[in-house]
C-alpha positions as CSV (number, residue, x, y, z in Angstrom):
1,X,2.8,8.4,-9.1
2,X,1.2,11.7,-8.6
3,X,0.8,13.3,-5.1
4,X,3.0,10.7,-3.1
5,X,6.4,11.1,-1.5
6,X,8.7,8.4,-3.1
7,X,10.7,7.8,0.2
8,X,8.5,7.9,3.0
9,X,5.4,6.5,0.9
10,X,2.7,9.7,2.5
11,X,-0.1,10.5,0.9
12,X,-2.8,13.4,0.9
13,X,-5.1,12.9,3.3
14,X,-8.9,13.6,3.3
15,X,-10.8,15.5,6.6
16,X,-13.3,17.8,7.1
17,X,-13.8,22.0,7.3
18,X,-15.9,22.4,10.3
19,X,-17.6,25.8,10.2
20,X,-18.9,27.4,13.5
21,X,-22.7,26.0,13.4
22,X,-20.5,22.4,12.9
23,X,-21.7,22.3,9.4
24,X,-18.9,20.0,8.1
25,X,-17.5,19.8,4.2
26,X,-15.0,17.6,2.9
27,X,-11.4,18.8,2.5
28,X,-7.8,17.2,1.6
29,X,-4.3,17.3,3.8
30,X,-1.7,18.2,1.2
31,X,1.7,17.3,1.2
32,X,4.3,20.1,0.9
33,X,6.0,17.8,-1.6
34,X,8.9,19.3,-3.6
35,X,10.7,17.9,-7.5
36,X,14.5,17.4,-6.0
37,X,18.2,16.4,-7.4
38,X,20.5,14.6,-5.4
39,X,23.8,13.9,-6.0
40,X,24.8,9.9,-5.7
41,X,28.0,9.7,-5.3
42,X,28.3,6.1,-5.8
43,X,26.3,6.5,-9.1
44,X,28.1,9.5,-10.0
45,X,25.0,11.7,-11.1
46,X,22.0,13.4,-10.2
47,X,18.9,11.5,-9.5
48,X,15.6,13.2,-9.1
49,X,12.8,12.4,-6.4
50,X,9.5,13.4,-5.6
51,X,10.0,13.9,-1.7
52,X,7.9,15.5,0.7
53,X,10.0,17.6,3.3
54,X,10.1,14.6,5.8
55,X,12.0,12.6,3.0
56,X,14.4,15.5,2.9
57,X,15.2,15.4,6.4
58,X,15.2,11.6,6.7
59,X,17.8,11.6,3.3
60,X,19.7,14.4,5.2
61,X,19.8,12.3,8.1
62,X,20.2,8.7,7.0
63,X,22.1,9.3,3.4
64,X,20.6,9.1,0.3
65,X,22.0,5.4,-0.4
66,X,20.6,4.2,2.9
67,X,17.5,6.2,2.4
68,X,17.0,4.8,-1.2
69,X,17.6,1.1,-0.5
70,X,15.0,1.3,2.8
71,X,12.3,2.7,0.0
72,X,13.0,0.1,-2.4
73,X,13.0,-2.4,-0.1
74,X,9.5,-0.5,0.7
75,X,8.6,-1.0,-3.4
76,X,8.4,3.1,-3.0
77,X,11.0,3.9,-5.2
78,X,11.8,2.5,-8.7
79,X,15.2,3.5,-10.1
80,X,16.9,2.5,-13.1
């Protein structure tokens, strides 16, 4: 999986530059996406994720279990 967040499932999106005279060129949305460990402490180790900053938030809010089992549920995430 390259530039996709592996809990919320975004992707880079694709828009336009629009210069002054409305001459337009293609472009891409990036995601600020980040390589992070989090601790499981039902699995008692470190699992890493590929998560934009939304799926930081949504892990900070939800728990990483919860958060986990939504995106697998999703076919987002494929642990061993």
């Amino acid at each position: 999986m390259a530039k996709v967040c592996q809990i919320t499932g975004r992707k880079r999106m694709k828009g336009n530059n629009v210069a002054h005279s409305k001459l337009r060129t293609k472009r891409d949305f990036s995601l600020n996406l980040k390589n992070k460990k989090f601790w499981s402490e039902e699995e008692q180790r470190f699992i890493t994720l590929k998560v934009s900053c939304k799926g930081i938030r949504e892990i900070e809010k939800n728990g990483l279990e919860a958060t986990i089992a939504k995106a697998k549920k999703a076919g987002l995430v494929n642990l061993v």
